[in-house]
C-alpha positions as YAML, in Angstrom:
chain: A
units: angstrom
residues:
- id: 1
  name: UNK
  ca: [0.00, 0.00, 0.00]
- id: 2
  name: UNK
  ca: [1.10, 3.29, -1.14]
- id: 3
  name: UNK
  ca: [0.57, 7.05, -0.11]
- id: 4
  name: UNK
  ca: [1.71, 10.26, -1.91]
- id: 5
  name: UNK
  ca: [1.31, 13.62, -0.82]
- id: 6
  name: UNK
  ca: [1.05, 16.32, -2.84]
- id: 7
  name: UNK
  ca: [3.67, 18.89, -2.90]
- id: 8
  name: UNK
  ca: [2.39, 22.13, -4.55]
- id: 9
  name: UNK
  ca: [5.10, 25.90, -3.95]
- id: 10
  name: UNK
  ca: [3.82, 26.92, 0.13]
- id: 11
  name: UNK
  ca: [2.98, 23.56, 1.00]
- id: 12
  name: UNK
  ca: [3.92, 23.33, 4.86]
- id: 13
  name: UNK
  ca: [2.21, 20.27, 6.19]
- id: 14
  name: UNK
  ca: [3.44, 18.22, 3.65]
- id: 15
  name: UNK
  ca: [6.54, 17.02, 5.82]
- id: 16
  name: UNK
  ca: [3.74, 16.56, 8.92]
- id: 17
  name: UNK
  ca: [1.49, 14.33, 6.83]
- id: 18
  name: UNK
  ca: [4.27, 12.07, 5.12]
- id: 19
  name: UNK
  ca: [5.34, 11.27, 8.93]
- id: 20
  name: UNK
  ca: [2.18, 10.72, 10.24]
- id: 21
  name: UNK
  ca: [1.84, 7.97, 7.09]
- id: 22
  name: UNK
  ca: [5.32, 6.38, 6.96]
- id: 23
  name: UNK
  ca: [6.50, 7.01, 11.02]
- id: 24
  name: UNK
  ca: [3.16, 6.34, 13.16]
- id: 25
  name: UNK
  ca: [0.47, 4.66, 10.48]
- id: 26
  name: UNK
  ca: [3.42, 2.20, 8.59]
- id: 27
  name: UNK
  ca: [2.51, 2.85, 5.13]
- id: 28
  name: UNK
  ca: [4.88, 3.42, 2.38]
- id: 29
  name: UNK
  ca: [4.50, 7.12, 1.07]
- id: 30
  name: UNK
  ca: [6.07, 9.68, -1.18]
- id: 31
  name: UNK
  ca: [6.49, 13.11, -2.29]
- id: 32
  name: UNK
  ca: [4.42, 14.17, -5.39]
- id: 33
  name: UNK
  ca: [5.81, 17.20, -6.91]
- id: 34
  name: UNK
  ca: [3.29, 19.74, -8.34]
- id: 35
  name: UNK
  ca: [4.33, 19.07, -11.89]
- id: 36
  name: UNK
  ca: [3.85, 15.87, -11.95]
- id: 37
  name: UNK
  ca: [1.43, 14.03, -14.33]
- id: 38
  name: UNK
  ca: [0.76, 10.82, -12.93]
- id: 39
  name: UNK
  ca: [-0.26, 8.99, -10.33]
- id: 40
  name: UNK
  ca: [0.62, 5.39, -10.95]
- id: 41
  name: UNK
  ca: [0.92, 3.09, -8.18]
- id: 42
  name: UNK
  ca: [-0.57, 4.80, -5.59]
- id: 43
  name: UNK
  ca: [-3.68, 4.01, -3.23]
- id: 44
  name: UNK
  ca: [-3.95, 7.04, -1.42]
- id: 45
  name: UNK
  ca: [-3.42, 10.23, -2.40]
- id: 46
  name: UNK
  ca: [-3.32, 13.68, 0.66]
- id: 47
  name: UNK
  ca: [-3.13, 17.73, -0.46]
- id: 48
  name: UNK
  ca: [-1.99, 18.69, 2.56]
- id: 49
  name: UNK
  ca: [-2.10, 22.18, 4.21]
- id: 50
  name: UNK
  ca: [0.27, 25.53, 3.70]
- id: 51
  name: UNK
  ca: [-0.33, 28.29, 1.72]
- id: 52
  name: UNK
  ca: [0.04, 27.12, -2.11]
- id: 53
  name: UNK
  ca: [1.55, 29.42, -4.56]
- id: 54
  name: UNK
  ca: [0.87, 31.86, -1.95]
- id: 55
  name: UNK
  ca: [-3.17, 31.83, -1.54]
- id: 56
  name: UNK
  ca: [-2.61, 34.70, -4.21]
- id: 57
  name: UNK
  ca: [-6.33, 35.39, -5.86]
- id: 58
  name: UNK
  ca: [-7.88, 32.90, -2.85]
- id: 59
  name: UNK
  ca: [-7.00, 30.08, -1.21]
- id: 60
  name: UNK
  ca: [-6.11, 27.31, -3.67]
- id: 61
  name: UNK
  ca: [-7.43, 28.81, -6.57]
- id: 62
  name: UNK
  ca: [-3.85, 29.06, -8.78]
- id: 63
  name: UNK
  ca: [-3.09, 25.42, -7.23]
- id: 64
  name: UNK
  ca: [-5.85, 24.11, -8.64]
- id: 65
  name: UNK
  ca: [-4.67, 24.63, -11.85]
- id: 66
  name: UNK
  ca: [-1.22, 22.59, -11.41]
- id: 67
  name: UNK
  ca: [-0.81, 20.06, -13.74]
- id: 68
  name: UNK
  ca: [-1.00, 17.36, -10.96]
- id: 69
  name: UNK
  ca: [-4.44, 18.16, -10.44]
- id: 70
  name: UNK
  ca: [-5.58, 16.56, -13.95]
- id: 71
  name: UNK
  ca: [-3.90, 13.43, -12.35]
- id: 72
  name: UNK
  ca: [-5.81, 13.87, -8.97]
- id: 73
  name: UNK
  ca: [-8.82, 14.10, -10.52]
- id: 74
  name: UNK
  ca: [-8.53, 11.04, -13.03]
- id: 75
  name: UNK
  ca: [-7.21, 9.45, -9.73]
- id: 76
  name: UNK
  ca: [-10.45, 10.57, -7.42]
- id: 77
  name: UNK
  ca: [-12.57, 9.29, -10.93]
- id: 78
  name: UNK
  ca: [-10.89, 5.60, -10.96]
- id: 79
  name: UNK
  ca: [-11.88, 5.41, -7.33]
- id: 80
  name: UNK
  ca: [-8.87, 6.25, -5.67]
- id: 81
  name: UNK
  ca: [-9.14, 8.19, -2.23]
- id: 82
  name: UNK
  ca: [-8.06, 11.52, -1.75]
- id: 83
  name: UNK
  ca: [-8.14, 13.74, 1.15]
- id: 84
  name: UNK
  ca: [-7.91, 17.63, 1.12]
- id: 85
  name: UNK
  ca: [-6.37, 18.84, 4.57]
- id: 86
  name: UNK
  ca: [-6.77, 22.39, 5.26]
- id: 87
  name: UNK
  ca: [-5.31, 24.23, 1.77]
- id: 88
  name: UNK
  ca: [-5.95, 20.65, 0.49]
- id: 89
  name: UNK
  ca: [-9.67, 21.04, 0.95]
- id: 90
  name: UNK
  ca: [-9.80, 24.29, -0.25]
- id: 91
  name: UNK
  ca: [-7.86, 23.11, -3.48]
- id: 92
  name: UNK
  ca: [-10.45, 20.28, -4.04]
- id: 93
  name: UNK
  ca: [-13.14, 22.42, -3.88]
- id: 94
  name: UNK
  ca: [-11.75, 25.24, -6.12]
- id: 95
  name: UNK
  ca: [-10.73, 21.99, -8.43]
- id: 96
  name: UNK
  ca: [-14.51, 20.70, -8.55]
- id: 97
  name: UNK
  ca: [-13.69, 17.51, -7.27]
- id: 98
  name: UNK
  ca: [-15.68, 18.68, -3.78]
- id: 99
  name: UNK
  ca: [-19.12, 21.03, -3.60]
- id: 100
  name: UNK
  ca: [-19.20, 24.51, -1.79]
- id: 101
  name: UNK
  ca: [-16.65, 26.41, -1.18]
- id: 102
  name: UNK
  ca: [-14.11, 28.08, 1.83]
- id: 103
  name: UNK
  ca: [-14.39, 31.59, 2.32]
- id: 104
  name: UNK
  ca: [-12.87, 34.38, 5.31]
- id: 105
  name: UNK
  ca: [-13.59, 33.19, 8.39]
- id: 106
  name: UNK
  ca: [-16.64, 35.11, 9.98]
- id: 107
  name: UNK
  ca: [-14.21, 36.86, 12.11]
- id: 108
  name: UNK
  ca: [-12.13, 38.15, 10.00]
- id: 109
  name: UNK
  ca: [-9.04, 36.38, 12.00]
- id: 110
  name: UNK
  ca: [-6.80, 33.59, 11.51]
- id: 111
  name: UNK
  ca: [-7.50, 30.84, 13.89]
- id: 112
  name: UNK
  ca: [-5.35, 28.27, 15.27]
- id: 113
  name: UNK
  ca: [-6.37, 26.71, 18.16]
- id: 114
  name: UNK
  ca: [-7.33, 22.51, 18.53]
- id: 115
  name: UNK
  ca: [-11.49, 22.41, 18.20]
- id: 116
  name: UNK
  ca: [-13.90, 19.54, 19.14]
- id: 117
  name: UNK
  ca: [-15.34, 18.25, 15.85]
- id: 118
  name: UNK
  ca: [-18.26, 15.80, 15.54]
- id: 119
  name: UNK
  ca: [-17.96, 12.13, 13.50]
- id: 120
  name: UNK
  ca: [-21.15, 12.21, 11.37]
- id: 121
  name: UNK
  ca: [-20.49, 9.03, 9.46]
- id: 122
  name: UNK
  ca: [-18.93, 5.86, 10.24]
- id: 123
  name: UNK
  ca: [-19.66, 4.20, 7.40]
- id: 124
  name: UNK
  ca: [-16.98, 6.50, 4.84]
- id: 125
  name: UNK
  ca: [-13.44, 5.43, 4.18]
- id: 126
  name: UNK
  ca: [-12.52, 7.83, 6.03]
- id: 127
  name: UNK
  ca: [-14.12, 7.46, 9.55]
- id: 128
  name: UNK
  ca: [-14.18, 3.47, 9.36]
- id: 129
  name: UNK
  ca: [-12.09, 3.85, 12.96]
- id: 130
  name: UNK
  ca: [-14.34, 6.51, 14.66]
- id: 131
  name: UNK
  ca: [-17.73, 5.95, 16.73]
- id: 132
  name: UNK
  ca: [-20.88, 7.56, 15.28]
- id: 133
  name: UNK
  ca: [-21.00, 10.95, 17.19]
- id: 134
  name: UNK
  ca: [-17.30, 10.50, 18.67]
- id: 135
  name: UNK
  ca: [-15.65, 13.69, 19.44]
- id: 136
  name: UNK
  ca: [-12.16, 14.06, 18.13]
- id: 137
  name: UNK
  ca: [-10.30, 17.25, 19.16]
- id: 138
  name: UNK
  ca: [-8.22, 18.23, 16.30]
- id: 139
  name: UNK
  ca: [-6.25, 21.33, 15.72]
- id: 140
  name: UNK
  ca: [-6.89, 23.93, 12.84]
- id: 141
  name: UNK
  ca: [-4.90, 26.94, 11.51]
- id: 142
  name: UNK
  ca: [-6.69, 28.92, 8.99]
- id: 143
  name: UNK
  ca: [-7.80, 32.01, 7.96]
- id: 144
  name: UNK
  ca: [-10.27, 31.02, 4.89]
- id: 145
  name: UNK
  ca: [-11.66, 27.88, 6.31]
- id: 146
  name: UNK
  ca: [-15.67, 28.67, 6.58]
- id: 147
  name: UNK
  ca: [-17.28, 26.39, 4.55]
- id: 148
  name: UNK
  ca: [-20.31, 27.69, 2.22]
- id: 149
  name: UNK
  ca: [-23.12, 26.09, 0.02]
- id: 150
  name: UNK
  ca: [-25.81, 28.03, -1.16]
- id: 151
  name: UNK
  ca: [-29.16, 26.53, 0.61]
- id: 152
  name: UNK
  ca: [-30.05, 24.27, -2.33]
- id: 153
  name: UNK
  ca: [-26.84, 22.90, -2.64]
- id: 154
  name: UNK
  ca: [-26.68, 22.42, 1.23]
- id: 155
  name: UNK
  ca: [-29.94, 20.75, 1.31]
- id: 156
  name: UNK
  ca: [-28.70, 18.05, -0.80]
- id: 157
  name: UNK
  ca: [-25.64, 17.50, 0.92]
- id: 158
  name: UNK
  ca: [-27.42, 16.77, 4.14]
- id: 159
  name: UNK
  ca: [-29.81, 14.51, 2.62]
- id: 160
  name: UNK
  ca: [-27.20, 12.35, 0.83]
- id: 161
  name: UNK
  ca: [-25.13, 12.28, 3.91]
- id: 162
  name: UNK
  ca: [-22.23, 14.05, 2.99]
- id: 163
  name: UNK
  ca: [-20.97, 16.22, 6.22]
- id: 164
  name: UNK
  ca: [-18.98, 14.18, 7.66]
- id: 165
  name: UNK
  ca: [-17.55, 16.00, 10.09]
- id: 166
  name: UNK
  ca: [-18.97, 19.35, 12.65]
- id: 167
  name: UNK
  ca: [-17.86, 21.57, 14.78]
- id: 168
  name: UNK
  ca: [-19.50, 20.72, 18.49]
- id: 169
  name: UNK
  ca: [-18.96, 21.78, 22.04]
- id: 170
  name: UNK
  ca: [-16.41, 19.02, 23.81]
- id: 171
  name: UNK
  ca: [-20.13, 17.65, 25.34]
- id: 172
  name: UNK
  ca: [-20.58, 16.92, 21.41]
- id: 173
  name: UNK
  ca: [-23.52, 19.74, 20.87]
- id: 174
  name: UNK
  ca: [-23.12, 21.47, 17.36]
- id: 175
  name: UNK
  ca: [-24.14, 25.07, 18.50]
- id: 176
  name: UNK
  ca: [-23.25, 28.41, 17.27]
- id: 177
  name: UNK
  ca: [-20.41, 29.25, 19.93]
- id: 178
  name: UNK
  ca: [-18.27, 26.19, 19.00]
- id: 179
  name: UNK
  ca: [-18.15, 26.77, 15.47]
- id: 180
  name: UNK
  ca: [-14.83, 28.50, 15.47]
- id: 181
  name: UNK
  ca: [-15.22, 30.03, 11.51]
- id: 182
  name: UNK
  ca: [-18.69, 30.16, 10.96]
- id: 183
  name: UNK
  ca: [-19.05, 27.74, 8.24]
- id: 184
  name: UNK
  ca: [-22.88, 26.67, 7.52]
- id: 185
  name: UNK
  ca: [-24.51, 23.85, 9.39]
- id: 186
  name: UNK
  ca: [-21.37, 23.73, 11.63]
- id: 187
  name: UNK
  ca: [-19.28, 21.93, 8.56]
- id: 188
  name: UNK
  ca: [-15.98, 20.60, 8.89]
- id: 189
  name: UNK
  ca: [-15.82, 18.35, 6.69]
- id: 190
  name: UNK
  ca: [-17.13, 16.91, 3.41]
- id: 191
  name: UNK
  ca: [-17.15, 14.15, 0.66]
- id: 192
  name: UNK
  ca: [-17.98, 14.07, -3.09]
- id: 193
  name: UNK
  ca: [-20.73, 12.14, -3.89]
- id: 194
  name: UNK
  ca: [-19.16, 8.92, -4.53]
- id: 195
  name: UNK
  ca: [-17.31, 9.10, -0.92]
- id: 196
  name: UNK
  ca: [-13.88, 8.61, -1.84]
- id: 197
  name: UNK
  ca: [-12.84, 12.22, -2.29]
- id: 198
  name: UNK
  ca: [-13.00, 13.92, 1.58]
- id: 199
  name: UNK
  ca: [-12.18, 17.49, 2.44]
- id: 200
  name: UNK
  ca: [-11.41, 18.89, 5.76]
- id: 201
  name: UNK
  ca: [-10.40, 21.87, 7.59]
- id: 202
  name: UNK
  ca: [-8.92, 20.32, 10.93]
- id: 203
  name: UNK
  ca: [-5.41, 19.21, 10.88]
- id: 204
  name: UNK
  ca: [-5.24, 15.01, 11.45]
- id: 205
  name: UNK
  ca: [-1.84, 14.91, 10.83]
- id: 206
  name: UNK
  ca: [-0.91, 17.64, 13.68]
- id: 207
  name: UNK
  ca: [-2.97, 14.93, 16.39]
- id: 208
  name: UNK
  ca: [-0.92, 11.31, 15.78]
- id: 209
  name: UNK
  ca: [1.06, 11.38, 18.79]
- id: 210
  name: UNK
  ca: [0.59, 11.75, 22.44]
- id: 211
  name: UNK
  ca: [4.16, 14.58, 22.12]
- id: 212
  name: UNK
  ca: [1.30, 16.73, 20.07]
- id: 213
  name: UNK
  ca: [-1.47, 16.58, 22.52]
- id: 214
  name: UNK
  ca: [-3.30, 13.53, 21.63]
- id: 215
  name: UNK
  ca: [-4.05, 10.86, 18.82]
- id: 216
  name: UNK
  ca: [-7.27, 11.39, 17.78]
- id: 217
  name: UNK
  ca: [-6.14, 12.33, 14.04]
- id: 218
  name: UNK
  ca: [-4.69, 9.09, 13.92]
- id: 219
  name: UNK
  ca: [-7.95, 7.37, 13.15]
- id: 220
  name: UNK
  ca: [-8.41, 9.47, 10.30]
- id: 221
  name: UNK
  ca: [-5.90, 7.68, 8.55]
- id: 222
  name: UNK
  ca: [-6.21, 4.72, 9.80]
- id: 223
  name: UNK
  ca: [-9.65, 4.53, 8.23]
- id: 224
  name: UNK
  ca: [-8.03, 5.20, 5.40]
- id: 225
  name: UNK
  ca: [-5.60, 2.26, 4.98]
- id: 226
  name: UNK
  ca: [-7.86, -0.12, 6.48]
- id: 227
  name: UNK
  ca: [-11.01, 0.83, 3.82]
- id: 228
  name: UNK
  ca: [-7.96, 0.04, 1.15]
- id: 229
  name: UNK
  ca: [-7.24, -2.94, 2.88]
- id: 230
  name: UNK
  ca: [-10.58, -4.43, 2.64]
- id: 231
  name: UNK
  ca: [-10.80, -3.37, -0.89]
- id: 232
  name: UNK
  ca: [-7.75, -5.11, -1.32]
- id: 233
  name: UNK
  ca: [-6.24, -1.40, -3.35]
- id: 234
  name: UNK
  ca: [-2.79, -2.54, -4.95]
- id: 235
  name: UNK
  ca: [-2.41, 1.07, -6.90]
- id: 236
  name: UNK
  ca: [-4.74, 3.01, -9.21]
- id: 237
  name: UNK
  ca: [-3.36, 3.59, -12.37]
- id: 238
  name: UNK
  ca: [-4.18, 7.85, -12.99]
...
């Protein structure tokens, strides 16, 4: 089984998620450079967080127009899984290959601070390792990470079950005073239709280790390799 993370110019999380992969999960993993045209081999693919190609224009809006991205998206299309950390999500949405959209936080201020978040679903690659309603405490650092669907658009991604993650009080209560950017219906974090393709503000790969506070973004990605496992995933060919 093989990861690669996505390296596009401001990237700064890449180095956090290729050791939370290779040094606490035990999968093999790579680099991806941002030029790069194929994704051959690989089961799992992350855009992790930074600030790519500066968040000049918006956040992720030049990134999604690397030339990786065509092979991210034939990738998520073959049925591979990608998830969008932070800029990652933002890139995926920008990209198409998520719905909505991240905009200023309602503040106005950058936030970084670790936030209770809500599991949704059990039932996505993604959360295979959580508890329906378990509350992870992940940390975020962002200053465009309020998520946004106009109402229609929101209605449907409710009904076909595709938040997968809220902001909630540590009790696990999604009110208005824990959401931290105020991002519609308390979203952190969504699929694509299809439910291989998640994006998410919080930071997993920041919460692996007891040194950084906890391990509750371990499961995360240990959903991951064990929804690959049971698919028995030996490389997509993108």
């Amino acid at each position: 089984m093989r990861f690669g993370v996505i390296v596009f110019p401001g990237s700064n999380c890449d180095g956090d998620c290729y050791w939370a992969l290779r040094d606490v999960i035990g999968v093999d993993v790579e680099y991806v450079w941002h030029q790069e045209r194929s994704l051959e081999g690989l089961d799992g693919v992350v855009l992790p967080g930074g600030f790519s190609y500066g968040d000049y224009l918006r956040a992720g809006a030049i990134a999604r127009f690397a030339p990786v991205m065509q092979a991210v998206e034939a990738f998520a299309q073959a049925g591979g899984l990608v998830i969008g950390i932070c800029n990652g999500f933002q890139i995926l949405c920008e990209a198409g290959l998520l719905p909505g959209a991240l905009v200023r936080n309602a503040s106005l201020r950058f936030r970084c601070e670790t936030v209770p978040v809500r599991v949704e679903r059990t039932d996505t690659p993604f959360t295979l390792a959580c508890r329906k309603h378990e509350v992870l405490n992940l940390p975020i650092a962002h200053g465009e990470g309020r998520y946004f669907a106009p109402s229609e658009l929101l209605e449907t991604l409710e009904a076909k079950g595709q938040v997968v993650l809220r902001y909630c009080t540590p009790a696990g209560e999604v009110t208005a005073a824990a959401n931290p950017n105020g991002s519609v219906n308390n979203i952190a974090a969504v699929t694509n239709e299809r439910g291989n393709v998640l994006g998410m503000m919080p930071h997993p790969e920041r919460r692996v280790e007891e040194i950084l506070g906890g391990v509750d973004g371990r499961k995360i990605f240990e959903s991951m390799v064990a929804a690959l496992s049971a698919a028995g995933r030996g490389g997509v060919k993108a």
